[in-house]
FILOLUM-671489 format. One record per atom (N, C-alpha, C): x, y, z. Coordinates in steps of 0.2 Angstrom, whole numbers, plus 5000, padded with zeros to 4 digits. Example, Ala and Ser with C-alpha at 12.3 -4.5 7.8 and 13.67 -1.06 7.14 Angstrom:
506649725039
506249785039
506649845039
506449895035
506849955036
506450005039
This chain:
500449945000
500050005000
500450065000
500950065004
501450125004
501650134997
502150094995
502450074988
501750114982
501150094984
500650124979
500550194979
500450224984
500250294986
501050314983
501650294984
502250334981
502450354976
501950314972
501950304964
502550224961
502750194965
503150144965
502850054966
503350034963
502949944963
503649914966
503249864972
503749824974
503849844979
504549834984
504349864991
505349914991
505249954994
506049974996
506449945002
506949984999
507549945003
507749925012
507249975014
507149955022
506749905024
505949905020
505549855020
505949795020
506149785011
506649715011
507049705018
507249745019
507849735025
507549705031
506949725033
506349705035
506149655040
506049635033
505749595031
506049515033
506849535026
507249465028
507649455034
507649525038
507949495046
507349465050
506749485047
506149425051
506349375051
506549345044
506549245043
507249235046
507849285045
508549265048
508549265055
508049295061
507849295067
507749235069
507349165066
507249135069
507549055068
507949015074
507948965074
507848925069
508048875064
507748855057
507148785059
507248775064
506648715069
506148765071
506348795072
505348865073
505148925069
505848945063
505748955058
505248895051
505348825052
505148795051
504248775053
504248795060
503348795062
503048855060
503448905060
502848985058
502948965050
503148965044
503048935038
502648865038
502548835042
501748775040
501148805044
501448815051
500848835054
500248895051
500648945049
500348965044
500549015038
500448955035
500548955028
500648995020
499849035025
499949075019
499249115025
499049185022
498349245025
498249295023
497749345022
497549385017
497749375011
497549295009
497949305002
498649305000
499049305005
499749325004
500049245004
500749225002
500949145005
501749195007
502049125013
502849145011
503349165005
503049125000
503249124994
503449184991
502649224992
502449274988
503149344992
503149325000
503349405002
504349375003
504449305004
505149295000
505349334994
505149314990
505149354983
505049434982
504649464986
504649544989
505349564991
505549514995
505949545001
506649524995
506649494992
507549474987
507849414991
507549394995
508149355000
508449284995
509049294997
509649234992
509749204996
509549124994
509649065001
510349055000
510849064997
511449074998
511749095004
511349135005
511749185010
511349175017
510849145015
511049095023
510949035028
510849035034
511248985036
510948925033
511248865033
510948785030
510348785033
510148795038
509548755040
508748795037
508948885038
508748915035
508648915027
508948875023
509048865017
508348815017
508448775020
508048715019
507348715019
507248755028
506548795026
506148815020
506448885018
506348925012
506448905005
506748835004
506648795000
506048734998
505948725004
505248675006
504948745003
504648815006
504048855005
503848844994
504748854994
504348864987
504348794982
504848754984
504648664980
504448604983
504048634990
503848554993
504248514996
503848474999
504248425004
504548385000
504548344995
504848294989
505348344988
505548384984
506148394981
506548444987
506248464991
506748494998
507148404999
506848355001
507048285005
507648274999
507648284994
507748274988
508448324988
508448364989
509148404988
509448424995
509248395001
509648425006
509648345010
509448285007
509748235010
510448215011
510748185016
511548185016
511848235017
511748315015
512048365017
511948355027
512648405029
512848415034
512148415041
512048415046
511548425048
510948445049
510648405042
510048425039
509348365039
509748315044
509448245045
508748255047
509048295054
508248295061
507848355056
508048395054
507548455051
507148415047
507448405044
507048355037
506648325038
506848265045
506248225049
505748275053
506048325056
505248375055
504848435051
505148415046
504648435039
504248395038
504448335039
503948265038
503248275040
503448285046
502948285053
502648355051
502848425049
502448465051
501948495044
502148445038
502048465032
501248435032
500848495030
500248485031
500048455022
500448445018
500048405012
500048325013
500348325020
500348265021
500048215023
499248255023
498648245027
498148235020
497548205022
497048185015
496848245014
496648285009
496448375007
495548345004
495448275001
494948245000
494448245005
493848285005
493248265012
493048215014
493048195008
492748115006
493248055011
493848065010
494448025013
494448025021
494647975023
494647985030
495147965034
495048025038
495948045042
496248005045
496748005044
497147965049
497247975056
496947965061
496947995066
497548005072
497947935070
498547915072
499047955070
499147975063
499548025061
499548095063
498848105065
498848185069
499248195076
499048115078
499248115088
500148115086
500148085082
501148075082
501248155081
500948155075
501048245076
501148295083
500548285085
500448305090
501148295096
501048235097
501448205102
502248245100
502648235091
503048265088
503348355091
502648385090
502748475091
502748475099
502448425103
502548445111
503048435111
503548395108
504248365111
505048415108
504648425104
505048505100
505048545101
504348605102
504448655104
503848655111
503548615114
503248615123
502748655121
502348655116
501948695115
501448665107
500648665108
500348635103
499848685104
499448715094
499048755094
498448705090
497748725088
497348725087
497648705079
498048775077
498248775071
498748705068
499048685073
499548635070
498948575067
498548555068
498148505067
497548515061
497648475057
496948475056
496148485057
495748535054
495148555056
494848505055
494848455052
494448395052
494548355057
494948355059
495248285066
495048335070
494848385071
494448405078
493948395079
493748335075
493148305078
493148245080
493548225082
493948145083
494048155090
493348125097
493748125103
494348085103
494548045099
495248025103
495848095100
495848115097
496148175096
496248215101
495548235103
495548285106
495848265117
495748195116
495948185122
496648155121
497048165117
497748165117
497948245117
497648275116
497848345113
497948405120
497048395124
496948445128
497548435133
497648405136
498248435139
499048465136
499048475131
499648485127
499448545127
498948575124
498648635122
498948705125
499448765122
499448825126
498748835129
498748895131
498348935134
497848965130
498048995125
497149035120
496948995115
497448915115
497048875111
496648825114
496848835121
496348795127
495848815127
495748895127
495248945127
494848905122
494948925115
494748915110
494448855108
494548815112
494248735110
493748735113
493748765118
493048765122
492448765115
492548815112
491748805107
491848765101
492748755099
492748675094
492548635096
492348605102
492248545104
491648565107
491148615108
490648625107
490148595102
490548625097
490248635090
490248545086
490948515089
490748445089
490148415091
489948435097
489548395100
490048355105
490548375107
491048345113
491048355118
490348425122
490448435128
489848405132
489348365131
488748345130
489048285135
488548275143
488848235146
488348155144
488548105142
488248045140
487748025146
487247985143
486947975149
487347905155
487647885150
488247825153
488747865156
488947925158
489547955159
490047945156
490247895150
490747895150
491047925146
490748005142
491048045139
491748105146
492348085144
492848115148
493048185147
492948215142
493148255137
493048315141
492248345143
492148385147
492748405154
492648345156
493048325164
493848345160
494248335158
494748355156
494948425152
494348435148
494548495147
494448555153
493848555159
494048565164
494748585169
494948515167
495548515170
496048575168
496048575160
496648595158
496448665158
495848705156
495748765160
495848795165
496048765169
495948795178
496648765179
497248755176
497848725177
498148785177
498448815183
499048885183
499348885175
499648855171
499748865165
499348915161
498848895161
498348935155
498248995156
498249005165
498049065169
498649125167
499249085167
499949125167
500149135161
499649115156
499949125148
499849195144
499849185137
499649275137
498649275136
498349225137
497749215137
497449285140
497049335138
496849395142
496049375146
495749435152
495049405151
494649415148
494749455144
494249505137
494349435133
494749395132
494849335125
494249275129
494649285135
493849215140
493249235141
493249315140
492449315143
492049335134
492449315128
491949315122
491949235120
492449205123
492249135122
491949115127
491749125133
491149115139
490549105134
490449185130
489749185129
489649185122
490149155120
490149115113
489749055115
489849035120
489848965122
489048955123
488949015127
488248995130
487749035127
488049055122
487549085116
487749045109
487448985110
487748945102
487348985093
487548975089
486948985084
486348935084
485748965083
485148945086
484948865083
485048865076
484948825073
485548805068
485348735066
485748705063
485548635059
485948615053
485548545049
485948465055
485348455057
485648395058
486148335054
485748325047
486248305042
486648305039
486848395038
487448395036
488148455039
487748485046
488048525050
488148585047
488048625043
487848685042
487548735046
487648785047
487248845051
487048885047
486348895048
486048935045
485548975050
485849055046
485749125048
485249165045
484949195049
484549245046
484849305043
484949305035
485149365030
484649395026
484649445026
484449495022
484649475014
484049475011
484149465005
483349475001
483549464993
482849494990
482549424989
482849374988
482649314987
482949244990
482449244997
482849195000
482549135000
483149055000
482949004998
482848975003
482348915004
482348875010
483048835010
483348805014
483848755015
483448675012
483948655008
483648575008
483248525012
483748535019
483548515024
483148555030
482448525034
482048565038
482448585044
482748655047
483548655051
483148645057
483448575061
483148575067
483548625074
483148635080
483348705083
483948645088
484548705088
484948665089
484948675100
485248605104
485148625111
485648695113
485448715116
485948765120
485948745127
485948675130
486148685134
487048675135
487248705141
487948715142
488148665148
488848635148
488948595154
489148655158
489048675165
489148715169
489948715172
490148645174
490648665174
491048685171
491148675164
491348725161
491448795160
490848825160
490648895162
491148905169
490948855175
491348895180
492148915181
492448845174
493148855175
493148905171
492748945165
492848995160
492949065168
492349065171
492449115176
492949115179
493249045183
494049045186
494449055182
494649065175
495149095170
495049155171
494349195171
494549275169
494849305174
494649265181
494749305188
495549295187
495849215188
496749215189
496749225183
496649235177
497149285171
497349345172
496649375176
496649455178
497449465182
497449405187
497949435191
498749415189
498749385185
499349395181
499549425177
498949475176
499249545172
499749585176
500449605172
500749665176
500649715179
500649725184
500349795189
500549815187
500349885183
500549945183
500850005188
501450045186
501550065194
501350145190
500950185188
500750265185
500050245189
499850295193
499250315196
498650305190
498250285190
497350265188
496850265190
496550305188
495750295190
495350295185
494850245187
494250205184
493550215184
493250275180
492550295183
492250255180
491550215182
491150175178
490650215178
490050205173
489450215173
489050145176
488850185180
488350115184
487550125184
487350165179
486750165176
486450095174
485650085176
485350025174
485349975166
485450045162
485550015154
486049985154
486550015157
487349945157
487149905157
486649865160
486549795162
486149785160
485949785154
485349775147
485649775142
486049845140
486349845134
486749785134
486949775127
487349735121
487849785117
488449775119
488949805118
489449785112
489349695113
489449645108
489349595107
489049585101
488949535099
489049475096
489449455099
489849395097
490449405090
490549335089
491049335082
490249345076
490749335072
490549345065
489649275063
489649245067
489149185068
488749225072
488849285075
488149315079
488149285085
488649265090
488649225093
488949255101
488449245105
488549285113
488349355112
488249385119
488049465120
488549475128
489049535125
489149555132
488949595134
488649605139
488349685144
488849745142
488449805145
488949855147
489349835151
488949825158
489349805164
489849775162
489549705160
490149655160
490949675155
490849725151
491349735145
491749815151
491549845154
491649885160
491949835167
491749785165
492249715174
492849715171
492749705164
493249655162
493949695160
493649775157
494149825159
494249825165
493949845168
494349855177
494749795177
494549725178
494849675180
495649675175
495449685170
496249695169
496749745169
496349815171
496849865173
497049865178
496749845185
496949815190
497249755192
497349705189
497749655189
497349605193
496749615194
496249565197
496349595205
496249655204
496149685210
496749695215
497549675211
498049665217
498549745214
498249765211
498749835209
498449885211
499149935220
498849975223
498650045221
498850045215
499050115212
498350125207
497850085208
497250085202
496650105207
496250145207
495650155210
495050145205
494650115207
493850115204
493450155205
493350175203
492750215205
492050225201
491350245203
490650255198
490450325201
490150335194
489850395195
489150385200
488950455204
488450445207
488250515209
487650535213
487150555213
487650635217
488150625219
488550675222
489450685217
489250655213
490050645209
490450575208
490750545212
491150475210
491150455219
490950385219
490950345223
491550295222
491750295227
492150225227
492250145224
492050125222
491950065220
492749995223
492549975230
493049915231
493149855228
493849865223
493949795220
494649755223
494249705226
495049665232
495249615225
495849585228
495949535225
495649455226
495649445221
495249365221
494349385217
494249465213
493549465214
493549435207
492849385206
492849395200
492249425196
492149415190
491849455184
491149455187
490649415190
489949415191
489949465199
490549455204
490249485209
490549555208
490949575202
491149645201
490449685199
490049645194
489549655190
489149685196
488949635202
488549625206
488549705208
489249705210
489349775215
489249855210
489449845204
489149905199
488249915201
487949855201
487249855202
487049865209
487549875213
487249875219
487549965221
487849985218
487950045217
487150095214
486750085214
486050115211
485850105217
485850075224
485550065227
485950115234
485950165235
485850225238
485550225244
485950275249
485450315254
485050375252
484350375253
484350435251
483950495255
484350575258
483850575264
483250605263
482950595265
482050595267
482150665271
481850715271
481550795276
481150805276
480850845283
480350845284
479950905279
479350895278
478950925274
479050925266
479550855264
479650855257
478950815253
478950855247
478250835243
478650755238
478050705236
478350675232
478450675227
478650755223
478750755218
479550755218
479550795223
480350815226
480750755228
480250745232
480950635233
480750615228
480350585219
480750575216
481050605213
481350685213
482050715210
482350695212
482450695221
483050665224
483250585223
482650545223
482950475221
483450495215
483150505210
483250515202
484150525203
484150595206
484950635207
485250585210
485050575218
485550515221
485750445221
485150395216
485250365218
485750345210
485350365201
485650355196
486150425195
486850395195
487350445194
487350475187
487350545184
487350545179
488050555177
488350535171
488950535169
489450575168
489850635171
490150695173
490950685173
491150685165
492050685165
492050745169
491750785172
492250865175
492350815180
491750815185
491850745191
492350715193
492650695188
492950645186
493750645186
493850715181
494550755180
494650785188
494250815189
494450825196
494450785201
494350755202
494550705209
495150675207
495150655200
495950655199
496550685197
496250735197
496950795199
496950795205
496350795210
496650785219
497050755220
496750675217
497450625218
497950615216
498250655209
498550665208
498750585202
498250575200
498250525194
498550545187
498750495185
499250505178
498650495171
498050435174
497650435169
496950425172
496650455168
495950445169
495550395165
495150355164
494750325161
493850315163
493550335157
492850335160
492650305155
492150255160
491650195154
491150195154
490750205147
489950225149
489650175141
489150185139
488750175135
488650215129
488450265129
488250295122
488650375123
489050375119
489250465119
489250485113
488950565112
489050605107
489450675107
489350685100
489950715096
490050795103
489550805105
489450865111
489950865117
489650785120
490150765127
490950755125
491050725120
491750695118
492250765117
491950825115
491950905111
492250955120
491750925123
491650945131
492150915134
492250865135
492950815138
493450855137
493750835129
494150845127
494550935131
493850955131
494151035133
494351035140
493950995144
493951005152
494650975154
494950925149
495450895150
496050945149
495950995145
496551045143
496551095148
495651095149
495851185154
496451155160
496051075164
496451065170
497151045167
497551035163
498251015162
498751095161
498251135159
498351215158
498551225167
497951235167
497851265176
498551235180
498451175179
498951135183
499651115181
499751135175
500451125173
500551055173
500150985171
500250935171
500150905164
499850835164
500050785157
499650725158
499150745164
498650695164
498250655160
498150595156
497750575151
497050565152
496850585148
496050535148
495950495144
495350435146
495250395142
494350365141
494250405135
493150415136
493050345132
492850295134
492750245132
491950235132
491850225123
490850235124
490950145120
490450105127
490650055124
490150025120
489350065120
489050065113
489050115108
489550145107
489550205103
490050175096
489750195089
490150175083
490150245080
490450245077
490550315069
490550365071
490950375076
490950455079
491650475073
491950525073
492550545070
492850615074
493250635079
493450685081
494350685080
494450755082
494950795080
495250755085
496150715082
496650705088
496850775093
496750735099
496750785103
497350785109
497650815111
498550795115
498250765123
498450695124
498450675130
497550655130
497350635125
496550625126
496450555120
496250495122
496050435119
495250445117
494950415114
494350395115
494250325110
493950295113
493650225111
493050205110
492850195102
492050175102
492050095102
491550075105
491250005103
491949975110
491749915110
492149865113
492349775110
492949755112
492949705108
493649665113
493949615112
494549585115
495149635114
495049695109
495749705113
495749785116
495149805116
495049845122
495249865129
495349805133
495649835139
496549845137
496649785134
497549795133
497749875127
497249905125
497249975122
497350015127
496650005132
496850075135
497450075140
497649995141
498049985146
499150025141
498950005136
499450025133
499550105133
499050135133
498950205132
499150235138
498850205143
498950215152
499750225154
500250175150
500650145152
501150185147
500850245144
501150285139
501650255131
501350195129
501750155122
501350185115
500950225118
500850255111
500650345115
């Protein structure tokens, strides 16, 4: 794209330079797994950005050679021209193993299952580490697969099976008991490993409600999902789609909830001061902020997409430099996050914040105690509120999470953030986070984020921003 807007074809000399220190980077055994693992995306293959980049397998190392020879002739004539040479025995033996033409491409064929597990077995013993990706999409519906596999599995491929082996039909407990698959994946879930990996809880809590919001229907026959689209002329499916179950094993849900809480707290504490206003309005707790993946699949609350930011700016409540706070009927309340809390009783206490003292005097009319409920009990939304308490405390950043902002309050922030940086001679950031808000467009503005909509990489954005890397 660069190359295009310049008037030029091809890439220049830093790209190239780039680019080919990327593949000289890496060990020619794990250079070897990022070139199968994946192989080619957006249309691009290794092939294609070798050839971009000029790199002359001459010039480097043998093993490295070997690799980027397999990219562009295949595993036959790589085995073919680098057999015999110098220490190219064991690499060659795992090309075998990692070469995915190796596998039937045919649907009609049926997979070797045994072949996938040596695989498997292969890459844990190599590199202590198996993805989703190494295997074939096919043999993930093979429970003996899958019970060789789950314990092998990183951490966000752990996550991630949760709804592959939904989508099987693997989590479904038999009425004989003796499907194990559930009971294990469990296991593997809630093993310190996964917890301590780079798993975040924004990635667990869209496969939660991936999980327990499946797509509705589905062909028994032939496993297709079928959605409701928009169209001028739509056709019935061949098959009558029977409604698919949604029931969920619970235990599963509960380890999902044990990830979000111990992955929170292996988030690095930040040591720059923070504060966290929420909106703790009723519609948080109604609204849909998101809607799952691309299958329409889950809904996260305000609330819940507001825990999950706290939960990871705060490091699952163990970092002391982070205060929470919600707006309320006199400006910002407290909000206590200890450690150990997790996402449902965070929820809880956003909800429990609407529930108010409120005083009652003599000779008041009721029209005036419901103004006063209204003012004290629902907080209205108030960045000035907000900037200032955190200029008392002397905060680095600010962050405020709400539901819906327009082009007025964003306009309003923006400035209340300069008077007080003016006044005070500081460098305070804000960060307006509207977690149902899309298609705004405003002026960059110094020391001020804003973030529309919400999604998994949300809390690691503004945490980054916090942490001043952009």
């Amino acid at each position: 794209m660069i190359s295009k807007k310049s008037g030029h074809s091809g890439w220049g000399r830093g790209l190239r330079r780039a680019v080919g220190e990327w593949y000289r980077s890496w060990e020619p055994k794990r250079l070897a797994l990022e070139v199968t693992r994946h192989f080619s995306a957006h249309g691009w293959t290794h092939r294609d950005v070798v050839r971009l980049a000029h790199l002359k397998l001459k010039e480097m190392p043998l093993g490295s050679q070997v690799v980027l020879h397999y990219v562009f002739m295949g595993l036959d004539k790589t085995v073919q021209e680098y057999t015999g040479k110098d220490n190219t025995s064991e690499l060659l033996e795992l090309m075998q193993v990692l070469d995915k033409d190796g596998h039937p491409k045919d649907k009609e064929q049926q997979w070797d299952v045994d072949q996938v597990i040596n695989k498997v077995n292969k890459l844990h013993e190599v590199y202590s580490e198996v993805t989703l990706d190494d295997v074939p999409s096919q043999s993930l519906k093979s429970p003996e697969v899958w019970s060789h596999m789950l314990d092998k599995l990183e951490g966000e491929s752990a996550v991630a099976s949760v709804n592959r082996m939904a989508k099987a039909g693997l989590l479904s407990q038999s009425a004989d008991n003796t499907n194990v698959l559930p009971n294990k994946l469990v296991d593997r879930l809630t093993h310190s490993d996964v917890a301590s990996s780079p798993v975040t809880p924004a990635v667990t809590l869209m496969a939660l409600h991936a999980y327990e919001h499946p797509s509705r229907f589905s062909s028994e026959a032939c496993g297709k999902v079928y959605e409701k689209k928009s169209c001028k002329s739509p056709r019935a499916p061949t098959k009558a789609p029977l409604k698919k179950s949604t029931k969920v094993n619970q235990s599963v849900v509960d380890a999902l909830h044990k990830l979000i809480a111990g992955s929170s707290k292996n988030i690095e504490k930040t040591a720059k001061k923070l504060a966290i206003v929420v909106d703790v309005r009723g519609y948080m707790s109604t609204s849909h902020v998101w809607t799952g993946n691309p299958e329409g699949k889950g809904e996260v609350t305000g609330h819940e997409g507001a825990a999950v930011i706290v939960l990871t700016l705060t490091s699952g409540g163990t970092c002391p430099v982070v205060n929470t706070l919600a707006f309320s009927g006199t400006g910002v309340a407290e909000v206590p996050v200890t450690e150990g809390i997790t996402l449902l009783q965070l929820v809880e206490k956003f909800k429990e914040m609407l529930i108010d003292e409120v005083p009652i005097m003599a000779g008041m009319t009721l029209l005036q105690l419901m103004k006063k409920v209204k003012k004290t009990v629902i907080g209205e939304v108030s960045v000035d509120a907000a900037l200032n308490w955190a200029q008392e405390k002397n905060m680095e950043t600010v962050v405020v999470i709400t539901h819906k902002l327009d082009q007025q309050a964003i306009t309003a922030a923006a400035q209340s953030l300069k008077q007080i940086n003016d006044k005070n001679n500081t460098q305070m950031r804000l960060v307006l986070c509207g977690l149902g808000t899309k298609h705004l467009h405003t002026q960059r503005t110094e020391n001020f984020l804003l973030v529309l909509g919400f999604d998994q990489r949300t809390p690691s954005i503004i945490r980054a921003y916090h942490e001043r890397l952009f």
